[in-house]
mmCIF file as Biopython writes it, N, C-alpha, C and O atoms, coordinates in Angstrom:
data_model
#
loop_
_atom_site.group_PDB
_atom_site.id
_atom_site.type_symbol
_atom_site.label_atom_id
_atom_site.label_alt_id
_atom_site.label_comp_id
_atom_site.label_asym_id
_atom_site.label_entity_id
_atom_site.label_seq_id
_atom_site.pdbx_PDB_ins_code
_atom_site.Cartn_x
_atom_site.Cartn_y
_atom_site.Cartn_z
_atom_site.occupancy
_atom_site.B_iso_or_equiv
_atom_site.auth_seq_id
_atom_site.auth_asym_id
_atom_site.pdbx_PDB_model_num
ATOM 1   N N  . UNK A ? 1  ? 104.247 96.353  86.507  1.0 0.0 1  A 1 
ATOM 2   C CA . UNK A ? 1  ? 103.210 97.199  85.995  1.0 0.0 1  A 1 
ATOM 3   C C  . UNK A ? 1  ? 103.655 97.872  84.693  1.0 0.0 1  A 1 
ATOM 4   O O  . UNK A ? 1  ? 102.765 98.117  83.878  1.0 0.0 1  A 1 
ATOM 5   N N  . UNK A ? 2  ? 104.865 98.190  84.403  1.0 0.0 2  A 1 
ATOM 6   C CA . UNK A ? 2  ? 105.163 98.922  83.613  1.0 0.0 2  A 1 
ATOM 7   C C  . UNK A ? 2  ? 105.671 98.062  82.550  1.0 0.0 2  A 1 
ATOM 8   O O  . UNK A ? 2  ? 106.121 98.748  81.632  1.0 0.0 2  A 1 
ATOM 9   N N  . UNK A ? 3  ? 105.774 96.644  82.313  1.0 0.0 3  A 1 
ATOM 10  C CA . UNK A ? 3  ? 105.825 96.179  81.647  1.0 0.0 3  A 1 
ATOM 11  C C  . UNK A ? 3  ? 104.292 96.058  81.060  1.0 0.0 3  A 1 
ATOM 12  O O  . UNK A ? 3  ? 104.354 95.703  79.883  1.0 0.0 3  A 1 
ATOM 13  N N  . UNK A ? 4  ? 103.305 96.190  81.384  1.0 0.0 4  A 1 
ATOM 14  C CA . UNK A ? 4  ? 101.937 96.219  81.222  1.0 0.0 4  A 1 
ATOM 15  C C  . UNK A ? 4  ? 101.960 97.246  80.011  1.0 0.0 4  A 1 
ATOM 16  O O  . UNK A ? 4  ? 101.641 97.132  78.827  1.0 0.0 4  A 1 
ATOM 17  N N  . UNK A ? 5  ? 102.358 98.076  80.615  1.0 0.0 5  A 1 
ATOM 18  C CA . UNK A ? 5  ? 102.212 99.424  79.810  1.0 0.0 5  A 1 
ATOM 19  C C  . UNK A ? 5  ? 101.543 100.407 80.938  1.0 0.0 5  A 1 
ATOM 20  O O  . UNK A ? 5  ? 101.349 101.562 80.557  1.0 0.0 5  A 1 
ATOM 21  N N  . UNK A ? 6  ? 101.160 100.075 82.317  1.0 0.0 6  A 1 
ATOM 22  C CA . UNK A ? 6  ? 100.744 101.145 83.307  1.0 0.0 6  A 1 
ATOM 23  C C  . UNK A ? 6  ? 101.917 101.465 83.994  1.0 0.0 6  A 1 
ATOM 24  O O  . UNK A ? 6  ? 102.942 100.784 83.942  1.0 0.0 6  A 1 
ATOM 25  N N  . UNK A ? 7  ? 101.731 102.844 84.857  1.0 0.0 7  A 1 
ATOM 26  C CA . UNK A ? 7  ? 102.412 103.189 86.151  1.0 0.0 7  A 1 
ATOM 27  C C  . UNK A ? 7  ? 101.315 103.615 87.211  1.0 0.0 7  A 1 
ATOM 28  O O  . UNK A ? 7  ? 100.089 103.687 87.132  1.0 0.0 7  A 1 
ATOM 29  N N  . UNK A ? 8  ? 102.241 103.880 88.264  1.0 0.0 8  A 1 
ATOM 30  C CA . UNK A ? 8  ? 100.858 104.381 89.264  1.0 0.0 8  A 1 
ATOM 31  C C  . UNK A ? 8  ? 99.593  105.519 89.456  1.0 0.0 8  A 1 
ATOM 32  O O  . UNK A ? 8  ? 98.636  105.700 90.208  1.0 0.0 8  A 1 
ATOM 33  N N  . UNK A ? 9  ? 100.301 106.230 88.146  1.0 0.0 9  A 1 
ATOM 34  C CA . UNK A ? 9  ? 99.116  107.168 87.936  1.0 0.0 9  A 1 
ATOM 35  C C  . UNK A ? 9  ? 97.971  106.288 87.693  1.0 0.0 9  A 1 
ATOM 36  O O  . UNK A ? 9  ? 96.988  106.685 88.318  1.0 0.0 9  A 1 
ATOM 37  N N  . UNK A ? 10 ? 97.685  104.899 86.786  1.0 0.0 10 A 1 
ATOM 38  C CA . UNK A ? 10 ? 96.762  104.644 86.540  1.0 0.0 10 A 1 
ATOM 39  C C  . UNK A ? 10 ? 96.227  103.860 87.539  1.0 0.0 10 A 1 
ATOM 40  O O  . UNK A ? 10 ? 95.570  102.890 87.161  1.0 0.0 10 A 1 
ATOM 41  N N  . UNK A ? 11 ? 96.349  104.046 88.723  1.0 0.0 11 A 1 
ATOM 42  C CA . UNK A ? 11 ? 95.807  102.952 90.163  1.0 0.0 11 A 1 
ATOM 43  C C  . UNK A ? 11 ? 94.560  104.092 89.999  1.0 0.0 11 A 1 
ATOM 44  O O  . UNK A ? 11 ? 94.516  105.283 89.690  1.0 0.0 11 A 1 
ATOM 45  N N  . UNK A ? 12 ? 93.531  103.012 90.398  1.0 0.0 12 A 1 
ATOM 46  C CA . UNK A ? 12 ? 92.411  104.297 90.778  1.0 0.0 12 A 1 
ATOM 47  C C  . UNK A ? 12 ? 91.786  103.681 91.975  1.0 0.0 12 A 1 
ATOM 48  O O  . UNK A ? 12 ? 90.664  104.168 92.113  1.0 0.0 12 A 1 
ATOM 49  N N  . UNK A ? 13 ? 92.014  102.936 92.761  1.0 0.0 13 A 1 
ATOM 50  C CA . UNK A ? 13 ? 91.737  102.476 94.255  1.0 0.0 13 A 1 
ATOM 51  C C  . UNK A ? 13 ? 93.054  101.529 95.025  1.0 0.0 13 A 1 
ATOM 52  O O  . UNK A ? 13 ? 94.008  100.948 94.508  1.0 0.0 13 A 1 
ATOM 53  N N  . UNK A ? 14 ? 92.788  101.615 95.942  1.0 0.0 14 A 1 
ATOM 54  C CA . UNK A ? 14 ? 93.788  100.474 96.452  1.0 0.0 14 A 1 
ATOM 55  C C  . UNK A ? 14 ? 92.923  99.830  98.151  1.0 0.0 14 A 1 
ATOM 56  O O  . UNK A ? 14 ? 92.359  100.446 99.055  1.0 0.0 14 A 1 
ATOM 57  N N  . UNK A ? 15 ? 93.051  99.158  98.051  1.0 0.0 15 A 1 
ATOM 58  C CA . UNK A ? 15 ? 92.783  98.285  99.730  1.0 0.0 15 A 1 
ATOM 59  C C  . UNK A ? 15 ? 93.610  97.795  100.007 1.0 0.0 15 A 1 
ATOM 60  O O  . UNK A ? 15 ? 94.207  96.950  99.340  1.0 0.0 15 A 1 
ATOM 61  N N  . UNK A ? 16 ? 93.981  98.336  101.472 1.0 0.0 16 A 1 
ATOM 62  C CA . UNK A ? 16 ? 95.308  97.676  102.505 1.0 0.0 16 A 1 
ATOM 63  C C  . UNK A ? 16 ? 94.496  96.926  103.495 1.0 0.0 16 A 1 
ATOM 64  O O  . UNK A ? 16 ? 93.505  97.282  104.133 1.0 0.0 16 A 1 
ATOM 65  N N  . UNK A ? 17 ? 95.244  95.636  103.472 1.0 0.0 17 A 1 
ATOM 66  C CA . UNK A ? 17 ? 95.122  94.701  104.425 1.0 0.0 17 A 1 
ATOM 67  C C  . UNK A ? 17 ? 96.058  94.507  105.645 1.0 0.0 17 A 1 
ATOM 68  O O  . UNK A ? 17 ? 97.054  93.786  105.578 1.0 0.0 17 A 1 
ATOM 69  N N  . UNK A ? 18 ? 95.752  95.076  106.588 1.0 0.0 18 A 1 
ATOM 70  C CA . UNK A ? 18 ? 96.498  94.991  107.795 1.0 0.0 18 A 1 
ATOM 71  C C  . UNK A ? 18 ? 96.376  93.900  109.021 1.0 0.0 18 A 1 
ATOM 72  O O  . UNK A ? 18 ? 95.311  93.419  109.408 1.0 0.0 18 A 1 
ATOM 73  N N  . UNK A ? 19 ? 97.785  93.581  109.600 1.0 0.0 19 A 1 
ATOM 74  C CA . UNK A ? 19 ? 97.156  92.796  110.487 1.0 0.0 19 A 1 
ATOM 75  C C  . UNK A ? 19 ? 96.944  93.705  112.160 1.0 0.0 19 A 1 
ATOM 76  O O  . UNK A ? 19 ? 96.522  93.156  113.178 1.0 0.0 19 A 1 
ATOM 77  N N  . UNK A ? 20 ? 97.406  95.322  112.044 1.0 0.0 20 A 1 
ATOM 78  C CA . UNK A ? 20 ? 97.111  95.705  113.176 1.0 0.0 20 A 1 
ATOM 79  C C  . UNK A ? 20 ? 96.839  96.948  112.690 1.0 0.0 20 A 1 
ATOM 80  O O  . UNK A ? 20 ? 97.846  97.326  112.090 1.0 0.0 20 A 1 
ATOM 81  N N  . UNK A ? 21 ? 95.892  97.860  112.645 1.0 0.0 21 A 1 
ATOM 82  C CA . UNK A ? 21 ? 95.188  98.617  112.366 1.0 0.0 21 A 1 
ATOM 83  C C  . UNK A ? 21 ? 96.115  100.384 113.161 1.0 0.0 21 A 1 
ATOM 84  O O  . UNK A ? 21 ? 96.106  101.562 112.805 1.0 0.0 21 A 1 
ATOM 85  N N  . UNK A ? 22 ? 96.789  99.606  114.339 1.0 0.0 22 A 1 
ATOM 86  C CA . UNK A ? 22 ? 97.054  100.168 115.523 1.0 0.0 22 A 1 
ATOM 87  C C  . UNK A ? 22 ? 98.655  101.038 114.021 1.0 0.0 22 A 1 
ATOM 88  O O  . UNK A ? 22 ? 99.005  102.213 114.129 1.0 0.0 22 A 1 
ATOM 89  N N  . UNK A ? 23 ? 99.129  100.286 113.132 1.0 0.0 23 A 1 
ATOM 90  C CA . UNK A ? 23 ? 100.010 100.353 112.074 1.0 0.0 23 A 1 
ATOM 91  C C  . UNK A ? 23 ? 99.959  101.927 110.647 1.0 0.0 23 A 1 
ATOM 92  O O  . UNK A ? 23 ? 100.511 102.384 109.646 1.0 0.0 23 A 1 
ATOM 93  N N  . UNK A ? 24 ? 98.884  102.108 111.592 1.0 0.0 24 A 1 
ATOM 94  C CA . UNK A ? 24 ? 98.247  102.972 110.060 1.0 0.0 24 A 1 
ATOM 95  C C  . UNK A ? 24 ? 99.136  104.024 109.742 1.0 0.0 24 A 1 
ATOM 96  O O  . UNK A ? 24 ? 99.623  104.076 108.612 1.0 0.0 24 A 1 
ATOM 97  N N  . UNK A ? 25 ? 99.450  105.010 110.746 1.0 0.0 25 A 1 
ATOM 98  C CA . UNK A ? 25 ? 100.157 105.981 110.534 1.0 0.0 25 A 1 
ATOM 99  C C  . UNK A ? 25 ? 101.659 105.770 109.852 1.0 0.0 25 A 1 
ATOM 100 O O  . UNK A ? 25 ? 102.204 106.460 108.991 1.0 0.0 25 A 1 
ATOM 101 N N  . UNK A ? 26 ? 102.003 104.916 110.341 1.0 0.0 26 A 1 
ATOM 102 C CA . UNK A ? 26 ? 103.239 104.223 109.701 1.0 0.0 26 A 1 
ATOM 103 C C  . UNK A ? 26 ? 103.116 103.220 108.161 1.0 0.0 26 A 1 
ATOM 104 O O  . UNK A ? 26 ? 104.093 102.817 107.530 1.0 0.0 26 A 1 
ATOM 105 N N  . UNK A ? 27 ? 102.128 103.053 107.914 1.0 0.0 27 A 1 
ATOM 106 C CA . UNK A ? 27 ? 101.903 102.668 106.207 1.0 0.0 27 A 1 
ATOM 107 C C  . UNK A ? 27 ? 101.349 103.743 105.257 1.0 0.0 27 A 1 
ATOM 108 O O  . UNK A ? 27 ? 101.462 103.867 104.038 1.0 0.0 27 A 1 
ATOM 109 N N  . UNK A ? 28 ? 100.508 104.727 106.489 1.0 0.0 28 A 1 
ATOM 110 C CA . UNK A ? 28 ? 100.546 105.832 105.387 1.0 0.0 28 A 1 
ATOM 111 C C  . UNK A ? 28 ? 101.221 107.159 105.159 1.0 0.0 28 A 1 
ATOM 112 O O  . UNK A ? 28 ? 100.908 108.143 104.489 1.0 0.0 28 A 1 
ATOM 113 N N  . UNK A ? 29 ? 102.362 106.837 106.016 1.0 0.0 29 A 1 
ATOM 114 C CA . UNK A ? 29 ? 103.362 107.470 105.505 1.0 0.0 29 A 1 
ATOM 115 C C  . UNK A ? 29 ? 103.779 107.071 104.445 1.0 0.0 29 A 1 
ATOM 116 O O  . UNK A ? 29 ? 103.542 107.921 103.587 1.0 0.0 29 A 1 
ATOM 117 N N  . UNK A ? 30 ? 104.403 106.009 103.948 1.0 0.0 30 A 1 
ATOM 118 C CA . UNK A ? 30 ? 105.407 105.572 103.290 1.0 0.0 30 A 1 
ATOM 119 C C  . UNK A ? 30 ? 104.283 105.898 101.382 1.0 0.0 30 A 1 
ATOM 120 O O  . UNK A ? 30 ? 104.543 106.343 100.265 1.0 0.0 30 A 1 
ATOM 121 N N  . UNK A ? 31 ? 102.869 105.224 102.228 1.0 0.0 31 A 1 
ATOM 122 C CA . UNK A ? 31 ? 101.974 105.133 100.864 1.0 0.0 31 A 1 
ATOM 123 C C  . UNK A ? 31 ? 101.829 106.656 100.486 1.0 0.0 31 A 1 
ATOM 124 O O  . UNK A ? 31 ? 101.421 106.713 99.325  1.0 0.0 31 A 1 
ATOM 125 N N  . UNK A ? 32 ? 102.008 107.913 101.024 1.0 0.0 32 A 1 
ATOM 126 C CA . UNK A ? 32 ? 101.778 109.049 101.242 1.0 0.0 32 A 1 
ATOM 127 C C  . UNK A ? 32 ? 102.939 109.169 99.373  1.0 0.0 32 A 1 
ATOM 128 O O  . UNK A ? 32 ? 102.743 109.301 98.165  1.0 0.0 32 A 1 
ATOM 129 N N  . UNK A ? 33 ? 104.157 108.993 100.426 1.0 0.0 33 A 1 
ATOM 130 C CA . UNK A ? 33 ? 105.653 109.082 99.821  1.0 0.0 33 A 1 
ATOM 131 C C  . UNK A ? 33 ? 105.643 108.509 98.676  1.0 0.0 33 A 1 
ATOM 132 O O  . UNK A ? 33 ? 106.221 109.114 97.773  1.0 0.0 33 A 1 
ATOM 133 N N  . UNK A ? 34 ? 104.972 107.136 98.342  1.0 0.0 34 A 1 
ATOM 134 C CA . UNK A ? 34 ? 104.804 106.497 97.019  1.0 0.0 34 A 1 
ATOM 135 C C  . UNK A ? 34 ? 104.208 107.377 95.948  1.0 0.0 34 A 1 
ATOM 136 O O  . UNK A ? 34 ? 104.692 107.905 94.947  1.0 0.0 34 A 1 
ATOM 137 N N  . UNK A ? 35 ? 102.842 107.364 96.552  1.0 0.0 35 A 1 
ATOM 138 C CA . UNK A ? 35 ? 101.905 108.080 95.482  1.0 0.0 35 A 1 
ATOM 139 C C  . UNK A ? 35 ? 101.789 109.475 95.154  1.0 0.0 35 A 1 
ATOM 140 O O  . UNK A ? 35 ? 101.093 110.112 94.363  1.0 0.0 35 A 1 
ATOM 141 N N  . UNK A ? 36 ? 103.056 109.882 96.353  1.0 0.0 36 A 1 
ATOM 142 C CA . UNK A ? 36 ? 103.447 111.574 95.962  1.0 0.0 36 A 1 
ATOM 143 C C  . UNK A ? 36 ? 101.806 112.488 95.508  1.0 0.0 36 A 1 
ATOM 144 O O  . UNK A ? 36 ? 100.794 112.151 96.122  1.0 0.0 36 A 1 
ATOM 145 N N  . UNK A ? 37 ? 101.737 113.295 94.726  1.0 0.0 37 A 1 
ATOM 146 C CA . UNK A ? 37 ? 100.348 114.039 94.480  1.0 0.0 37 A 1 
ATOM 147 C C  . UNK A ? 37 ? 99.289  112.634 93.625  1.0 0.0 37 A 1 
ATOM 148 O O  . UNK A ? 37 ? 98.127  112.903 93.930  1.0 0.0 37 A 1 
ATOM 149 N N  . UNK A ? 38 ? 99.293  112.146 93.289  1.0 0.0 38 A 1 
ATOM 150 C CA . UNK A ? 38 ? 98.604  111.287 93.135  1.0 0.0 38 A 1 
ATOM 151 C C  . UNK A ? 38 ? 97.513  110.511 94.434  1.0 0.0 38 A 1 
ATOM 152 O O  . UNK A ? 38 ? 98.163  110.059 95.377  1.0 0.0 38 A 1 
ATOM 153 N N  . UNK A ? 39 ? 96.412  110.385 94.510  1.0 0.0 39 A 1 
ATOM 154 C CA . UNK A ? 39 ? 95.353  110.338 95.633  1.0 0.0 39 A 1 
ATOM 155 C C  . UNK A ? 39 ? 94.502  109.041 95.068  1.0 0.0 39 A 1 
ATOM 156 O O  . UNK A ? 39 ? 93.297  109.260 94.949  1.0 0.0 39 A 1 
ATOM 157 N N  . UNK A ? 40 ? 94.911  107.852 94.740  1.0 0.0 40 A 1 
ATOM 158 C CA . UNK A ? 40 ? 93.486  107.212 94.567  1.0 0.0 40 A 1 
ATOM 159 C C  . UNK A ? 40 ? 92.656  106.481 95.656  1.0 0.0 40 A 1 
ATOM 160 O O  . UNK A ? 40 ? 92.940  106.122 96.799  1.0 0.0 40 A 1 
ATOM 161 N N  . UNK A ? 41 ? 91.410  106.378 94.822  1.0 0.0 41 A 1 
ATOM 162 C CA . UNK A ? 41 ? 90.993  106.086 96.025  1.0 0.0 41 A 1 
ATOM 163 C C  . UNK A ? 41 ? 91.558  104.669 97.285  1.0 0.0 41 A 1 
ATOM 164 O O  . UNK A ? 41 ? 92.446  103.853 97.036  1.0 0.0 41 A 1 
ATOM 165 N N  . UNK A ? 42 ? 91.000  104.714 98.176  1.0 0.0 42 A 1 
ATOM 166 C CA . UNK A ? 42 ? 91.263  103.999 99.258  1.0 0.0 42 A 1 
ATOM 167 C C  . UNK A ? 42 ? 90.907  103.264 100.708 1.0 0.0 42 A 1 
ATOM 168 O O  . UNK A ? 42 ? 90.694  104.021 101.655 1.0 0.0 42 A 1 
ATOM 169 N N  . UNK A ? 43 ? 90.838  101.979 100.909 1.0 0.0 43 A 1 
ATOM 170 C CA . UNK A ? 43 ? 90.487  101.838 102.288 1.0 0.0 43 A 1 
ATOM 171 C C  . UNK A ? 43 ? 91.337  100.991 102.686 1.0 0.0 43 A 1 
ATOM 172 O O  . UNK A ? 43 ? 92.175  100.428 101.981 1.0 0.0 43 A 1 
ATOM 173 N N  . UNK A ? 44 ? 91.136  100.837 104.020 1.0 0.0 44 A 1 
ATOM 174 C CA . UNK A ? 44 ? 91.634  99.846  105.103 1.0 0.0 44 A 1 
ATOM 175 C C  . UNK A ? 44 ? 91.057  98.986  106.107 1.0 0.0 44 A 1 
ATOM 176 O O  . UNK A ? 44 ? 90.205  99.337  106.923 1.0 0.0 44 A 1 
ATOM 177 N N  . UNK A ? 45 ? 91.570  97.836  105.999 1.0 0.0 45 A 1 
ATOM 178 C CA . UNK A ? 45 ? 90.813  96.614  107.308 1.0 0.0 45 A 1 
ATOM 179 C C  . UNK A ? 45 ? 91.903  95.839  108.002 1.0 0.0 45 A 1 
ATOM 180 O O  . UNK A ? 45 ? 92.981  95.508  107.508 1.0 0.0 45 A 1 
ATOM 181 N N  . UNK A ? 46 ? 91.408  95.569  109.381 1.0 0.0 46 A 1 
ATOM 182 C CA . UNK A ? 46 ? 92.410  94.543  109.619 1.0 0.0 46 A 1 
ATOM 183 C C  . UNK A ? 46 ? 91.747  93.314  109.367 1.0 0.0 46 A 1 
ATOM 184 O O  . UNK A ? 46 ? 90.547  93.237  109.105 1.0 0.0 46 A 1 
ATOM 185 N N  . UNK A ? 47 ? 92.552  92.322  109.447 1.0 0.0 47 A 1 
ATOM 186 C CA . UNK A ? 47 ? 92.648  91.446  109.195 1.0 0.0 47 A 1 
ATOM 187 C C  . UNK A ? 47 ? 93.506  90.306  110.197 1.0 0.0 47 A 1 
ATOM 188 O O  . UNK A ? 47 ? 94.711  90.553  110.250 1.0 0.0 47 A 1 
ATOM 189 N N  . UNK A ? 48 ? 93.037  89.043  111.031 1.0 0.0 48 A 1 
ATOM 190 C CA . UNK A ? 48 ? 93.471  88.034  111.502 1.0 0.0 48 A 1 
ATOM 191 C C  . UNK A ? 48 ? 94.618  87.599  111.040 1.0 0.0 48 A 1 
ATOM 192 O O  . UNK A ? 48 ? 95.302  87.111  111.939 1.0 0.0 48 A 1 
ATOM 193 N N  . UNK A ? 49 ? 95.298  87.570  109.601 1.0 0.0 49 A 1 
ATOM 194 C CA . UNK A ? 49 ? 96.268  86.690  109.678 1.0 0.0 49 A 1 
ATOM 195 C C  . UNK A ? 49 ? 96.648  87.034  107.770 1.0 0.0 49 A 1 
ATOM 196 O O  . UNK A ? 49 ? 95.731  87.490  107.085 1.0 0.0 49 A 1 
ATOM 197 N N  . UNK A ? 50 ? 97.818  86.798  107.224 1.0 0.0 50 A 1 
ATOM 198 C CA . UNK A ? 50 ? 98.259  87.418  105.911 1.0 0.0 50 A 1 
ATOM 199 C C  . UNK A ? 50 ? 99.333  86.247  105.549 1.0 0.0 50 A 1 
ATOM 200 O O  . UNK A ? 50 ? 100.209 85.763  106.266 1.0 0.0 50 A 1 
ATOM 201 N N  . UNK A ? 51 ? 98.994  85.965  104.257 1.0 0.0 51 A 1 
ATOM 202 C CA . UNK A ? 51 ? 100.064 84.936  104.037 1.0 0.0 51 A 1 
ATOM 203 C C  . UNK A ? 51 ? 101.404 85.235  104.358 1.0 0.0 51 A 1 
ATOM 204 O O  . UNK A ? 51 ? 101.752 86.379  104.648 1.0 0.0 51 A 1 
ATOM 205 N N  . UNK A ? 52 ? 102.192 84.256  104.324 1.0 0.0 52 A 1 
ATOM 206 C CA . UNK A ? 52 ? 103.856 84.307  104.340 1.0 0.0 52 A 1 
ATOM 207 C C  . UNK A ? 52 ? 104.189 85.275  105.773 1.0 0.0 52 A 1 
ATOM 208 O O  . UNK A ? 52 ? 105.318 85.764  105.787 1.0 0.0 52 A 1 
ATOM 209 N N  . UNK A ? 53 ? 103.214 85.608  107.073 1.0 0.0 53 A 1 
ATOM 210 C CA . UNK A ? 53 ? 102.944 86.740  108.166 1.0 0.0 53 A 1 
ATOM 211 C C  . UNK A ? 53 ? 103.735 87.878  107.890 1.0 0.0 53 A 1 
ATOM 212 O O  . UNK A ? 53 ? 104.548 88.319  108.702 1.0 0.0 53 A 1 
ATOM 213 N N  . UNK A ? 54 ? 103.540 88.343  106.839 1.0 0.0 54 A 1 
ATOM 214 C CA . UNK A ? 54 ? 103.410 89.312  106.388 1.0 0.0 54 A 1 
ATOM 215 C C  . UNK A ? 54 ? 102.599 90.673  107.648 1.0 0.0 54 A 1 
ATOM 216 O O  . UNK A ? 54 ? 101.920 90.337  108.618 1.0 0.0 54 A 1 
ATOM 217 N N  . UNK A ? 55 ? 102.828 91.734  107.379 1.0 0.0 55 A 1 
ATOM 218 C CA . UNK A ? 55 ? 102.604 92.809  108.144 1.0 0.0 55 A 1 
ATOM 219 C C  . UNK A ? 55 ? 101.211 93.437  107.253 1.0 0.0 55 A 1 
ATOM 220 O O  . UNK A ? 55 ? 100.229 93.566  107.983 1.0 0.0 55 A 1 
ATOM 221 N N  . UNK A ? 56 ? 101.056 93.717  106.243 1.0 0.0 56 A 1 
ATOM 222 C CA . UNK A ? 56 ? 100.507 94.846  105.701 1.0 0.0 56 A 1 
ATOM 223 C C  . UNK A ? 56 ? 100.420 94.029  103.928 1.0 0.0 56 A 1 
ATOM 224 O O  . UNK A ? 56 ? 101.522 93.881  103.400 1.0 0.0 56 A 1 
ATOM 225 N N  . UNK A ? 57 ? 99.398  93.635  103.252 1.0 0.0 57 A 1 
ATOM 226 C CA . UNK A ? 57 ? 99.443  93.484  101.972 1.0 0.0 57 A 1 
ATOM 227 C C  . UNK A ? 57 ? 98.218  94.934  101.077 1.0 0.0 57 A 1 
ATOM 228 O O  . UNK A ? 57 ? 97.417  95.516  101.809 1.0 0.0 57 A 1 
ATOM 229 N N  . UNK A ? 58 ? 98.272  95.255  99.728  1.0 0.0 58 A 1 
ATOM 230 C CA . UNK A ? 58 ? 97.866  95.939  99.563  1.0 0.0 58 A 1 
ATOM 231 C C  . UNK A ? 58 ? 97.506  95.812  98.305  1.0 0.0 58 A 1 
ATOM 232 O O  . UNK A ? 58 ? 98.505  95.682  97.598  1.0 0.0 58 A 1 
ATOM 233 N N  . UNK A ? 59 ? 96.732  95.797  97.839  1.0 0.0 59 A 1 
ATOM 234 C CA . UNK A ? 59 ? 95.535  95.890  96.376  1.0 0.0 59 A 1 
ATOM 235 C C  . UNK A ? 59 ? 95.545  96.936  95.720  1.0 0.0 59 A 1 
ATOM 236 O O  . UNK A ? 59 ? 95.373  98.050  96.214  1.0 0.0 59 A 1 
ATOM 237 N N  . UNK A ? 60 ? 95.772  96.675  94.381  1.0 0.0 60 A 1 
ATOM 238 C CA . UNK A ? 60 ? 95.796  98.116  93.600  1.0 0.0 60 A 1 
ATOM 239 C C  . UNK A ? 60 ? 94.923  97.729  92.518  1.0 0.0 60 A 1 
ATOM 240 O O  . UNK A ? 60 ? 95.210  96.657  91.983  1.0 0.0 60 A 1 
ATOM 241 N N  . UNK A ? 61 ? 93.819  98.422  92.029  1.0 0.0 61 A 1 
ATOM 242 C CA . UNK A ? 61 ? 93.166  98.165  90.630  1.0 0.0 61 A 1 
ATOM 243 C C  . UNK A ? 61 ? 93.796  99.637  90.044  1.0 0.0 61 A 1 
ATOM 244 O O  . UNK A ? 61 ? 94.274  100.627 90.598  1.0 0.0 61 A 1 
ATOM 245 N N  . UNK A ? 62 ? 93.574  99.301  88.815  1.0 0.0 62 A 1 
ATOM 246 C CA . UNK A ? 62 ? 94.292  100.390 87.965  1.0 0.0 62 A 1 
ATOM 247 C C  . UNK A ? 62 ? 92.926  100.689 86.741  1.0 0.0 62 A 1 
ATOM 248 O O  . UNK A ? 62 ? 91.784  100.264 86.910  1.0 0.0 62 A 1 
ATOM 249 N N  . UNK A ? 63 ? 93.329  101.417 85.661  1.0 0.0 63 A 1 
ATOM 250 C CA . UNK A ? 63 ? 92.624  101.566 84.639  1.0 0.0 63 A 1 
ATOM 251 C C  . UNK A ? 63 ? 93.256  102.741 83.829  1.0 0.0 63 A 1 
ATOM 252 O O  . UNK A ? 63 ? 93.768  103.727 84.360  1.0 0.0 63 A 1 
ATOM 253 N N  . UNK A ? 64 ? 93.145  102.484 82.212  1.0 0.0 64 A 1 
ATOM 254 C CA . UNK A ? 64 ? 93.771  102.895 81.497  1.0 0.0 64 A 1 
ATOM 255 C C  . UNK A ? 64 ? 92.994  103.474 80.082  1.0 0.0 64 A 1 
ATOM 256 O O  . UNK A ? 64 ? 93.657  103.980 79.177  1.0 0.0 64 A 1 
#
């Protein structure tokens, strides 16, 4: 990203893809810890199945 010329201030949504929903409290901790005072917006779904079975993938649009 920062080769872009962004950082995470400029995320202004993100969607997490989960494969167990039952997971949340424990990804949004960590996403809590990432984005420190920073809040963009956000949702969540589960999801059947994630490449490479992966646990948790997550979408960030940004804007600058």
């Amino acid at each position: 990203m920062k080769e872009a010329g962004f950082d995470k201030e400029h995320i202004v949504t993100c969607g997490v893809f989960m494969i167990n929903l039952s997971l949340f409290n424990e990804m949004n901790e960590v996403y809590a810890e990432f984005f420190g005072n920073h809040k963009p917006a956000r949702f969540a779904v589960e999801v059947a199945k994630l490449p490479y079975d992966v646990l948790i993938e997550i979408e960030a649009i940004s804007s600058k």
